[in-house]
N, C-alpha and C positions, 0 to 999 in steps of 0.2 A: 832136179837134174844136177849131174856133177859135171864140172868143165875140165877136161884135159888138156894136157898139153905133152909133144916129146916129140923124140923124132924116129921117124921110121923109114920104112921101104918096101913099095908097092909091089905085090906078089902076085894080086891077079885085079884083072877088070873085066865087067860087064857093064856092057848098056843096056840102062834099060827106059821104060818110055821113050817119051818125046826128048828129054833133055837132061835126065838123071844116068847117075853112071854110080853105079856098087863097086866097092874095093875094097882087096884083102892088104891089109898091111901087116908088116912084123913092126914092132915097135919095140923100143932097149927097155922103157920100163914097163910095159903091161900085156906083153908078149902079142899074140896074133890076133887080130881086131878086125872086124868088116862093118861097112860103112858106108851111107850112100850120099853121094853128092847133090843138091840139088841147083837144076839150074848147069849144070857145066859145061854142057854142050851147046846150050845158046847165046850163053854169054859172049860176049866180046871184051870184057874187061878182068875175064877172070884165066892166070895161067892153066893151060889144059896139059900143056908140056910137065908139070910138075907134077901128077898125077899118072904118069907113062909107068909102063912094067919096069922094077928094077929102079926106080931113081930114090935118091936120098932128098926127102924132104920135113921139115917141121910140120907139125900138126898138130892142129886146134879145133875140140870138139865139144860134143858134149854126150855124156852118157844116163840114159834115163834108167830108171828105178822103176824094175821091177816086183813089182807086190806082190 
């Protein structure tokens, strides 16, 4: 797995299960990327406001390798 990092801006959301939420970001260097949070909705210590349509936030991921 490769770790990212950069910043970008949330284009769209869905919920999905119990407490997972998919999102589309644009990001300046790896252009448009989706992604699924896990945990975001139950949480109580993790910002949910920074994940809203449209907001400019830093992001830290990871990207698995496909064979």
């Amino acid at each position: 797995m490769i770790f990212l990092r950069g910043k970008g801006i949330v284009i769209s959301k869905k919920d999905i299960e119990e407490a997972d939420r998919y999102i589309t970001i644009f990001m300046e260097d790896y252009g448009k990327v989706s992604t699924v949070i896990k945990g975001i909705r139950k949480s109580k210590k993790r910002d949910k406001t920074a994940v809203d349509i449209l907001s400019l936030t830093d992001f830290q991921f990871y990207k698995k390798m496909i064979v």
